[in-house]
GUPA-413506 format. One record per residue (C-alpha): residue in three letters; y negated, x, z negated. Coordinates in steps of 0.2 Angstrom, whole numbers, padded with zeros to 4 digits, always signed. Example, Ala and Ser with C-alpha at 12.3 -4.5 7.8 and 13.67 -1.06 7.14 Angstrom:
REM GUPA-413506
ALA+0022+0062-0039 SER+0005+0068-0036 
REM end
This chain:
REM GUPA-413506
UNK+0344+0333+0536 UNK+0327+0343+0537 UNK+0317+0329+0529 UNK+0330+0327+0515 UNK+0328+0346+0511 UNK+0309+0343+0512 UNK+0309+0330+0500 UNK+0320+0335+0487 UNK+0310+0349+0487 UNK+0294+0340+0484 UNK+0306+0333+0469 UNK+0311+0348+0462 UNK+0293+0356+0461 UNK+0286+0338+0455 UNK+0300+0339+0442 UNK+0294+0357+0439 UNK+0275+0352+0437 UNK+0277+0338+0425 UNK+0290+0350+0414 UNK+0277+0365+0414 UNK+0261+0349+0412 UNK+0272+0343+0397 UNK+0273+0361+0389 UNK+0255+0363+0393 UNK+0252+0348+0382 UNK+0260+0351+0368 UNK+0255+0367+0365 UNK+0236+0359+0367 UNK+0240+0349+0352 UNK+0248+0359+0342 UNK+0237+0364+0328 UNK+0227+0378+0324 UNK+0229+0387+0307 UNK+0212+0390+0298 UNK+0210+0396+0282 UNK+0194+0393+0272 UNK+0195+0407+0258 UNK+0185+0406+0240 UNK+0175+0418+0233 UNK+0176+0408+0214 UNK+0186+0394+0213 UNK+0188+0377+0226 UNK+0177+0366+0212 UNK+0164+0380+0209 UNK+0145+0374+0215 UNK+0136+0377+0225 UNK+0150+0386+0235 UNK+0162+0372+0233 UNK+0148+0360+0241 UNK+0146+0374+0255 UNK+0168+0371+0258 UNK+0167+0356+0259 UNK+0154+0354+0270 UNK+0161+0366+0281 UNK+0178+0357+0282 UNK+0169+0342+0289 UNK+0158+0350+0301 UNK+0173+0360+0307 UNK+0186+0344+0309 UNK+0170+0333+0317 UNK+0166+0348+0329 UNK+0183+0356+0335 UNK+0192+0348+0351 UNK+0207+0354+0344 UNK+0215+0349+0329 UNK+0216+0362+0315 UNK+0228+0366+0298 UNK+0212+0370+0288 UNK+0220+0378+0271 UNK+0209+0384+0256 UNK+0213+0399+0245 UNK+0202+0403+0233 UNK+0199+0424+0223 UNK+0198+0425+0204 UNK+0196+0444+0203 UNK+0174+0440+0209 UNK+0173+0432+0192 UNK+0180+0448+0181 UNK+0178+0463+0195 UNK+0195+0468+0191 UNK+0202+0474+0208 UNK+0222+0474+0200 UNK+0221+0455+0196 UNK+0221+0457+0217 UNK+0238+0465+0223 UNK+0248+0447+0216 UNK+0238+0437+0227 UNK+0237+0450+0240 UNK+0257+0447+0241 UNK+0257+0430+0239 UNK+0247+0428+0258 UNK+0256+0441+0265 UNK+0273+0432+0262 UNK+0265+0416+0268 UNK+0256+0422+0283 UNK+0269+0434+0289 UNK+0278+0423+0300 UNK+0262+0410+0304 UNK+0247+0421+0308 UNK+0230+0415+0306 UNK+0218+0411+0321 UNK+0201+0414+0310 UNK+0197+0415+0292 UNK+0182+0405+0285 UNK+0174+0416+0271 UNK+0164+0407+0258 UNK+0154+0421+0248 UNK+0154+0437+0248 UNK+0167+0442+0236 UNK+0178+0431+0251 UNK+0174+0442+0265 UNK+0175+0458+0255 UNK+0193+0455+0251 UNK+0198+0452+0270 UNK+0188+0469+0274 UNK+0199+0477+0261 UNK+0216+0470+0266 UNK+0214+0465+0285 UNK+0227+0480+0288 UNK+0239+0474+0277 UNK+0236+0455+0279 UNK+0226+0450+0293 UNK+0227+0462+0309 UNK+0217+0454+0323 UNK+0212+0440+0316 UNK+0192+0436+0318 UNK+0182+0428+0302 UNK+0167+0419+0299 UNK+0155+0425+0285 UNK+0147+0411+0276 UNK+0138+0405+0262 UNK+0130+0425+0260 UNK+0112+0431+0256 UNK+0107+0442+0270 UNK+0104+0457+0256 UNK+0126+0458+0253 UNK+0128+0459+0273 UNK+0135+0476+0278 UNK+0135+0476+0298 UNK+0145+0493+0296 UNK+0159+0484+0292 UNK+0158+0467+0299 UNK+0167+0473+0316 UNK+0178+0458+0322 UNK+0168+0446+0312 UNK+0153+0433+0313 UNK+0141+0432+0299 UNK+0131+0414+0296 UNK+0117+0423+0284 UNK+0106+0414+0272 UNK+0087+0423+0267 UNK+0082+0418+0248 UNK+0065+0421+0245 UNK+0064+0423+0224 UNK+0045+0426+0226 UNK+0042+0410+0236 UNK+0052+0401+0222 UNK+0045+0407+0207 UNK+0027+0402+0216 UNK+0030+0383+0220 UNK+0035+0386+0201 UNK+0015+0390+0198 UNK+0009+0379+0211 UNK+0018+0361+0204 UNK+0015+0368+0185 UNK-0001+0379+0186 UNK+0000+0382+0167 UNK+0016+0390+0168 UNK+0015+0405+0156 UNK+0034+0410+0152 UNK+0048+0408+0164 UNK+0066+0411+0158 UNK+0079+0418+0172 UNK+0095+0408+0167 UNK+0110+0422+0176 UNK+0125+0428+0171 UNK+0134+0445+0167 UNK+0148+0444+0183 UNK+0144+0460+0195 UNK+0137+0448+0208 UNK+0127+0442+0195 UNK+0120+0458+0190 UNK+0114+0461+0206 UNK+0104+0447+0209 UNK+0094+0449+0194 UNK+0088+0465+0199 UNK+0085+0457+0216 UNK+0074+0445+0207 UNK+0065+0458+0196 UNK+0058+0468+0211 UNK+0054+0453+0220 UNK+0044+0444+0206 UNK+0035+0462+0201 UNK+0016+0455+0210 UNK+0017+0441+0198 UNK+0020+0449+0182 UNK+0002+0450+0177 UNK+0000+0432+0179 UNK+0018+0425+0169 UNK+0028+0432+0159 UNK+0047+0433+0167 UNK+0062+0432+0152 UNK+0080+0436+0159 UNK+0095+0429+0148 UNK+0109+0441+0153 UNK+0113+0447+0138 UNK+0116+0431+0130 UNK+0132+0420+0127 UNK+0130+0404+0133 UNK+0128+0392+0119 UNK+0114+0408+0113 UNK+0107+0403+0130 UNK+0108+0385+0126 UNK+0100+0387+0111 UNK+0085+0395+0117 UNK+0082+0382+0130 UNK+0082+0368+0117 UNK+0065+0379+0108 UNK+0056+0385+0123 UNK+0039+0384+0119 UNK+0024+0373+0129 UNK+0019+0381+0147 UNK+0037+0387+0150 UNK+0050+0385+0167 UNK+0068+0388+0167 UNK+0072+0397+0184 UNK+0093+0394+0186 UNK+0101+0407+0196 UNK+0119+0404+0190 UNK+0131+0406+0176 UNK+0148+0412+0182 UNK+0152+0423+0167 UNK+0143+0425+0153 UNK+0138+0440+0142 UNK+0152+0437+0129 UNK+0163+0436+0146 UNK+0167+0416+0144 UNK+0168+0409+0163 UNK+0159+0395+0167 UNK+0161+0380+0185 UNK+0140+0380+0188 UNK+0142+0361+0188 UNK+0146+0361+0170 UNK+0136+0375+0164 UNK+0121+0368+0172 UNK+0123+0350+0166 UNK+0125+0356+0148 UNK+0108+0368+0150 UNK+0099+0351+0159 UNK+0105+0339+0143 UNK+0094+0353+0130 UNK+0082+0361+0140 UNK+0062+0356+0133 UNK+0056+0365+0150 UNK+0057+0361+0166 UNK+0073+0367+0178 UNK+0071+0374+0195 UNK+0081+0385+0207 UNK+0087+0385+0223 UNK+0105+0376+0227 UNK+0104+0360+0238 UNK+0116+0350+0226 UNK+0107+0352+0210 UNK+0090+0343+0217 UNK+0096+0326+0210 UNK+0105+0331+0196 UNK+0090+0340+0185 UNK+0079+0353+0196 UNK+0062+0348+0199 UNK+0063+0353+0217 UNK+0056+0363+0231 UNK+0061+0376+0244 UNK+0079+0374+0244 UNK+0097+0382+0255 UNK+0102+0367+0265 UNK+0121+0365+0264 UNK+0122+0356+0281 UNK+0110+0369+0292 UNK+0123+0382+0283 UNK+0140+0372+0289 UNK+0134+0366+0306 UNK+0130+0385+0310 UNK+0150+0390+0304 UNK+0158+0376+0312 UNK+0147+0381+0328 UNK+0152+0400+0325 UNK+0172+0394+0323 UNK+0176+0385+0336 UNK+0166+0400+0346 UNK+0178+0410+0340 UNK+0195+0398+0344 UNK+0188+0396+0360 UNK+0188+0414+0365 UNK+0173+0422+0361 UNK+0173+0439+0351 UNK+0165+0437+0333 UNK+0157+0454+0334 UNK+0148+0446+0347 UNK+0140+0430+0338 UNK+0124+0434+0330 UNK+0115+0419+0317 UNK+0098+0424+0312 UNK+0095+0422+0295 UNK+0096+0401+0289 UNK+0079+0401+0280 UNK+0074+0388+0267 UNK+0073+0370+0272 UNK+0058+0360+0269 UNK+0053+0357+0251 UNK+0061+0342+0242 UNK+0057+0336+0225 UNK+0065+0323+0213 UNK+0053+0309+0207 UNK+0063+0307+0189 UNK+0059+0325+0186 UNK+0041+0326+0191 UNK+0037+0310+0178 UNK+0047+0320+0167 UNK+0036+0335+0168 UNK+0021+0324+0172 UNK+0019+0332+0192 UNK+0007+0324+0201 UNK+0013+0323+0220 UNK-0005+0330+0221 UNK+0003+0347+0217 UNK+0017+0348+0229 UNK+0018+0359+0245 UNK+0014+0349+0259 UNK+0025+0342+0270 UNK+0037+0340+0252 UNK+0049+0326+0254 UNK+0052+0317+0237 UNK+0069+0310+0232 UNK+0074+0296+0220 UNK+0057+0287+0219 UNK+0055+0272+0212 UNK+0056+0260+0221 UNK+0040+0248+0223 UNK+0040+0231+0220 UNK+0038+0229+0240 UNK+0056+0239+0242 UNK+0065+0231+0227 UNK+0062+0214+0229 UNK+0062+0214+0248 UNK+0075+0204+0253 UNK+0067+0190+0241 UNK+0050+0194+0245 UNK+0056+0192+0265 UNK+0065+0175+0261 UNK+0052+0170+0253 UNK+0041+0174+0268 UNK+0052+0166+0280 UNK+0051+0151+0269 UNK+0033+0150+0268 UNK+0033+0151+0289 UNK+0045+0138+0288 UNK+0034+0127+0277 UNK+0019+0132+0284 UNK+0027+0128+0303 UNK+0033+0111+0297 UNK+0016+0107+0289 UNK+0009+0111+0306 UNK+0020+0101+0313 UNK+0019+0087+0302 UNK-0001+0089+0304 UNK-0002+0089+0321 UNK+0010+0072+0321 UNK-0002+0066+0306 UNK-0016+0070+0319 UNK-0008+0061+0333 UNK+0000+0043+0322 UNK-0020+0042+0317 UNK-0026+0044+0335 UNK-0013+0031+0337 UNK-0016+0021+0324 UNK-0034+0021+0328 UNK-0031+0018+0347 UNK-0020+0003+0341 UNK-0035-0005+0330 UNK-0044-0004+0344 UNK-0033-0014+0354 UNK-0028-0027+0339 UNK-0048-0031+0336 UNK-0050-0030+0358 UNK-0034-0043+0355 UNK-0041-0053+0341 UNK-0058-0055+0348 UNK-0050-0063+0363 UNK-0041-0073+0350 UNK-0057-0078+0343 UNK-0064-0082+0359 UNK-0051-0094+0363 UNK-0050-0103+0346 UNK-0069-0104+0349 UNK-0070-0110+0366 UNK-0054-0124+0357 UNK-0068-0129+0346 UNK-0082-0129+0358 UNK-0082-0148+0359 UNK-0083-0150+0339 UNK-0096-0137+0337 UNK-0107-0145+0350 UNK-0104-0161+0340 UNK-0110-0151+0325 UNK-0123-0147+0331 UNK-0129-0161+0340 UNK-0131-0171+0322 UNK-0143-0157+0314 UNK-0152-0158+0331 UNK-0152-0175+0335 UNK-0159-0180+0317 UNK-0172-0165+0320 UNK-0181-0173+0335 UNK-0181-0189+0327 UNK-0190-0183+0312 UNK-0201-0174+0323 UNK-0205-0189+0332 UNK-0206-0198+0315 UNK-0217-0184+0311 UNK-0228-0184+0326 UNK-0233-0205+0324 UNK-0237-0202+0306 UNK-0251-0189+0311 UNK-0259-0199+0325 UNK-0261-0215+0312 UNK-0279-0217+0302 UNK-0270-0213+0284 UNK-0254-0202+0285 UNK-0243-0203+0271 UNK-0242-0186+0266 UNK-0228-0187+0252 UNK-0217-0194+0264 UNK-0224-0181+0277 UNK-0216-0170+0265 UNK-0201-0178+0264 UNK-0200-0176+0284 UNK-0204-0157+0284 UNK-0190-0156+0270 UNK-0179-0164+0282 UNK-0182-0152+0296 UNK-0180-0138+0286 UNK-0161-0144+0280 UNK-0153-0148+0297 UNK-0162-0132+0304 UNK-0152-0122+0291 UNK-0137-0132+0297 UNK-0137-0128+0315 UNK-0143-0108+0311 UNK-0126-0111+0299 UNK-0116-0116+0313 UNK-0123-0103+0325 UNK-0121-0089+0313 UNK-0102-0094+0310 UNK-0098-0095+0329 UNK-0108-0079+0332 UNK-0096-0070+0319 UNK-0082-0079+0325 UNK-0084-0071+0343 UNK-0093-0055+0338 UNK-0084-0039+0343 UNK-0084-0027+0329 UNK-0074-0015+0324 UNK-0064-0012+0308 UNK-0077-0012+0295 UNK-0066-0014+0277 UNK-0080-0021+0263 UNK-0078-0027+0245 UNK-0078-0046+0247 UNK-0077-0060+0237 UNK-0057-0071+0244 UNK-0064-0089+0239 UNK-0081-0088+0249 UNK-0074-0081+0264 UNK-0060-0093+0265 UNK-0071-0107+0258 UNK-0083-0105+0275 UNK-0068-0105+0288 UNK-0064-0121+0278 UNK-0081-0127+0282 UNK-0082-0119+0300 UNK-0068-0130+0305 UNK-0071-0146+0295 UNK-0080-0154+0310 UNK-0064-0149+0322 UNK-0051-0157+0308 UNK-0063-0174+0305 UNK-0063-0175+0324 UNK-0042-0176+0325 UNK-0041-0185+0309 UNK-0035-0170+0298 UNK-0038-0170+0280 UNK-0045-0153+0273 UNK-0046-0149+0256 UNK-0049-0129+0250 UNK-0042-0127+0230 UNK-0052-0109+0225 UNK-0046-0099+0212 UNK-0055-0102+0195 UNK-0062-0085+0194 UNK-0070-0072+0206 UNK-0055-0064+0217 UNK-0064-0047+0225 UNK-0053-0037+0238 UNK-0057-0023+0249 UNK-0055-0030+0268 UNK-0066-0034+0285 UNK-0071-0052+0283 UNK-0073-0056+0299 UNK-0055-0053+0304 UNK-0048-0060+0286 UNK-0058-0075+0290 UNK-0049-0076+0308 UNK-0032-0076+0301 UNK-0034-0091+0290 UNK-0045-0101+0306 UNK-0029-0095+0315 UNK-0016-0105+0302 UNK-0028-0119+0300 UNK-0030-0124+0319 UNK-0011-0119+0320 UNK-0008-0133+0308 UNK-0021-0146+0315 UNK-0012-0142+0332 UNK+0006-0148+0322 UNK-0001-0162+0316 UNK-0007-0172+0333 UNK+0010-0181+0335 UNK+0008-0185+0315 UNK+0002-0203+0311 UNK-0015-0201+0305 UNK-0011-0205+0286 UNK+0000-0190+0286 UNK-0012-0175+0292 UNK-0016-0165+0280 UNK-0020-0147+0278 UNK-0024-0139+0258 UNK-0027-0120+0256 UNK-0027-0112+0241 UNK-0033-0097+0234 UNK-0024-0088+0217 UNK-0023-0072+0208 UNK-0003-0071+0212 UNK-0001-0054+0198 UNK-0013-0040+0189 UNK-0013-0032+0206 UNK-0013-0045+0221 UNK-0022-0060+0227 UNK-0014-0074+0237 UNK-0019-0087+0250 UNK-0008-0100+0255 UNK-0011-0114+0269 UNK+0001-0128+0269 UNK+0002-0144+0281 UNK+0010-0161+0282 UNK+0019-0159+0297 UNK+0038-0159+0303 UNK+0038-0139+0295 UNK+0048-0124+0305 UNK+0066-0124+0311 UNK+0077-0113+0299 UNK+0082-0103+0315 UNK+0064-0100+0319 UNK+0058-0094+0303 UNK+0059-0075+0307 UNK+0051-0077+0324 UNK+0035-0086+0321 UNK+0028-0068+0319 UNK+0033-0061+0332 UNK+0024-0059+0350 UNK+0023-0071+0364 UNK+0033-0083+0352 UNK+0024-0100+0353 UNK+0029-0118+0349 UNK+0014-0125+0361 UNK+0015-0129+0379 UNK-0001-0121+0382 UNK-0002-0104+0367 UNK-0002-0088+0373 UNK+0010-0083+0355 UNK-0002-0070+0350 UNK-0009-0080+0334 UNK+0002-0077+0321 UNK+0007-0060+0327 UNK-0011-0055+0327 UNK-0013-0062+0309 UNK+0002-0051+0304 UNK-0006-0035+0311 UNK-0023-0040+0302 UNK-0015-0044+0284 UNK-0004-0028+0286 UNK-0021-0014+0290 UNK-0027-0025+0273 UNK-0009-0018+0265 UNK-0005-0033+0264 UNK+0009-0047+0267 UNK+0012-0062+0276 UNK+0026-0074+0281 UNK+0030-0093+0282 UNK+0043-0106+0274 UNK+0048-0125+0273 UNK+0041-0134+0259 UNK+0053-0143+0250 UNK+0044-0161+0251 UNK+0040-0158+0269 UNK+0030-0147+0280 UNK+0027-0126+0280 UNK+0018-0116+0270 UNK+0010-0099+0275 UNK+0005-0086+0261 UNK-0002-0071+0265 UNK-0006-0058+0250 UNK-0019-0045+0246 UNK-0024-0032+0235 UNK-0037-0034+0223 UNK-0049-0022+0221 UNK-0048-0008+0208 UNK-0062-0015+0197 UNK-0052-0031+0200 UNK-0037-0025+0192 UNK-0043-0015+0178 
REM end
């Protein structure tokens, strides 16, 4: 029975807690009332750019949500205190049930009318001062309230005036006739009194508007236009600055400056400036001070001073201002942009695409570099290959070139016997002498002929591409291996083309292609009867561009399904070839860019053509 009292007990108070937490919440998000109040109207600047500033600042910083409400006066702009007691009335009916928890005063016609009716109106609640000169503050009667204060310094702005425009001569105070107004141009005209013997200072007052508008469009040279503000005029016409200031900016012939934040942009030249944002950071941080318990009496804000200097670009080419002349440390606004900035994205994909391209042509460089190492590497190892080729074609011929050389020997040692008698008899015949001397000579030049044609048939050499005449180089292979052909019963006739055929190639390799395809086709025809072997090569200009050699043989010819091996390597028809013949002849006829391959002639046998190109003269 105990424990059930216990625990609903613990019930009842958790009951109790989450009830009273639930209240607690709900009042946390109810939302607190905040009235921003208007010395001159919700859309006139600059105080309407302060509002707004404010409103953001205070809804971005608070961690409570608020009922921000604007009110705006309309007695600041005709200092008639009757046109009050409606709107007086009006805020008591509608704050009399819902009281405010702080007023937000923009100007100081704003926080004089709460001074004046907190009594009647607003008993208790706190306000924030904003958006005021320092000069309208009156600490007497500012208990219960915190003051965000703004210094102006007229005399530091009239002298960036003659620091940015050194000829300045005349500068024309642009203020209007409302009382506030009044008392800022006799502000203005103690504080510019040390500069009155170096410019002349013109204060339009006393004019109407379109008067003022008038005389800004006939300024002479060497003249400023300092804008303070038009909120009334002398003929009592009531102006938004926006518009008032935008008109003066279309006809002025002299360069605008002042002191407002939202007019650098929209026609002042620039320079020291009230920041709106230093202004609305400093009244949020005051306000929600104030909603979160702390007495407004007891905030003090030292005077916001003027931010750092800022100056438009489109107005300083106007006026021809160099950035020579500017404070330092002046930030400039709205300057064109260079050609760098404007065209960046292009000029940064065009980069991109020049890394690319450059990348890709180091690539393809480096794998240029390495098919040529290759390709050098490989003609290396095809002229290696070939001279092996060589050797062996040499060493099957070896017994006909000792045979052709043991004629042009043989008949030199009988001549030299011959020789040898006729000098040892009493009366030598000396033309016949002769006639034995010639004889010596001649197979003396036949066996150096034979010797010079073996030694280039197993030189090693590399590469070495040279203008050379088709029909003489193919003639001597023709002649090389005549002696090899008689010996196996192989007719061998060579047709040369009727003109001169010049091609750019290494002879001893062409010559080894067509020794290849001749013994090739002395080797088919061994199981030929012998009045059947024969082997014709011919040599022709095939078109303006190629010369063509062809070697065709008697024999049985190529089986069809064979035709497109014959080239390849290690294929061989012979029971003793290596294969390597006719795929060495390809390799050589293709580093000559040129072309080989084999067919069946239609009368019996194969043919083999290989193609060239002529040299340029050749062709021209």
């Amino acid at each position: 029975m105990v424990t059930r009292k216990r625990i609903c007990g613990a019930l009842g108070l958790a009951l109790l807690l989450a009830s009273a937490f639930a209240g607690s919440a709900a009042g946390a998000l109810e939302p607190k009332p905040v009235m921003l109040l208007h010395s001159f109207g919700r859309e006139v600047r600059p105080w309407s750019d302060y509002a707004q500033s404010i409103r953001s600042e205070l809804q971005r910083h608070s961690p409570w949500p608020l009922d921000i409400v604007d009110h705006s006066l309309i007695s600041a702009r005709s200092g008639d205190d009757d046109s009050e007691r409606p709107f007086v009335e009006y805020l008591r009916a509608l704050f009399a049930e819902h009281p405010l928890d702080l007023i937000v005063s923009v100007g100081v016609p704003a926080a004089g009318f709460v001074q004046r009716y907190r009594p009647q109106l607003f008993a208790g609640t706190p306000m924030v001062f904003t958006a005021v000169e320092q000069r309208r503050i009156q600490y007497a009667n500012t208990a219960n309230d915190a003051v965000v204060p703004i210094r102006i310094d007229f005399l530091a702005l009239i002298t960036n005036i003659l620091r940015v425009l050194p000829g300045t001569q005349n500068v024309v105070v642009v203020v209007g006739a409302a009382p506030i107004e009044q008392f800022w141009r006799e502000e203005i005209r103690k504080e510019v009194a040390p500069l009155a013997d170096r410019v002349k200072f013109t204060f339009y007052n006393e004019l109407s508007f379109e008067d003022i508008l008038q005389r800004a469009a006939a300024l002479p040279p060497h003249s400023a236009i300092f804008w303070e503000g038009m909120i009334v005029d002398a003929a009592g016409a009531v102006y938004d600055g926006e518009g008032a200031f935008k008109r003066l900016h279309a006809v002025a012939k002299a360069p605008i400056f002042g002191y407002y934040e939202p007019n650098i942009g929209e026609g002042f030249v620039g320079g020291p400036y009230t920041a709106v944002l230093d202004t609305s950071r400093q009244t949020a941080s005051a306000a929600v001070r104030i909603l979160s318990g702390e007495k407004a009496d007891a905030i003090r804000i030292a005077p916001i001073e003027f931010a750092q200097p800022r100056f438009d670009w489109r107005e300083m080419r106007r006026w021809g201002i160099s950035e020579s002349q500017l404070p330092p440390g002046s930030m400039i606004d709205f300057r064109d942009p260079t050609a760098w900035e404007q065209h960046l994205p292009l000029i940064a994909s065009a980069a991109i695409v020049i890394l690319l391209q450059a990348g890709l042509i180091g690539v393809l460089f480096h794998e240029h570099r390495r098919r040529r190492n290759a390709e050098v590497e490989t003609r290396q190892r095809m002229a290696e290959l070939a001279h092996i080729n060589r050797c062996a074609t040499a060493g099957e011929m070896s017994a006909s070139i000792a045979h052709e050389l043991k004629q042009p020997l043989t008949a030199i040692h009988s001549n030299a016997e011959a020789l040898e008698l006729m000098l040892n008899s009493a009366a030598p015949d000396l033309h016949e002498i002769r006639d034995i001397a010639a004889d010596i000579r001649k197979d003396d030049k036949r066996a150096s002929e034979v010797l010079r044609r073996l030694r280039g048939l197993v030189k090693r050499s590399a590469f070495e591409p040279k203008d050379i005449e088709l029909n003489e180089t193919v003639g001597e292979v023709f002649a090389f291996v005549a002696v090899l052909a008689n010996a196996r019963g192989v007719v061998l006739r060579c047709v040369a083309a009727p003109q001169p055929l010049r091609v750019r190639g290494d002879r001893i390799q062409l010559q080894q292609v067509v020794l290849n395809l001749i013994v090739n086709g002395i080797d088919v025809l061994a199981d030929r009867p012998r009045a059947q072997r024969s082997i014709t090569g011919r040599v022709r200009r095939k078109d303006s561009a190629l010369a063509e050699v062809s070697i065709l043989d008697s024999g049985p010819g190529i089986p069809a399904n064979r035709l497109g091996q014959v080239f390849e390597p290690f294929f061989t028809t012979k029971h003793q070839g290596m294969g390597m013949g006719l795929s060495i002849a390809r390799t050589i006829i293709q580093a000559h860019g040129g072309d080989i391959w084999a067919e069946n002639r239609i009368d019996g046998g194969a043919v083999f053509r290989l193609t060239l190109p002529l040299s340029v003269s050749i062709q021209s």
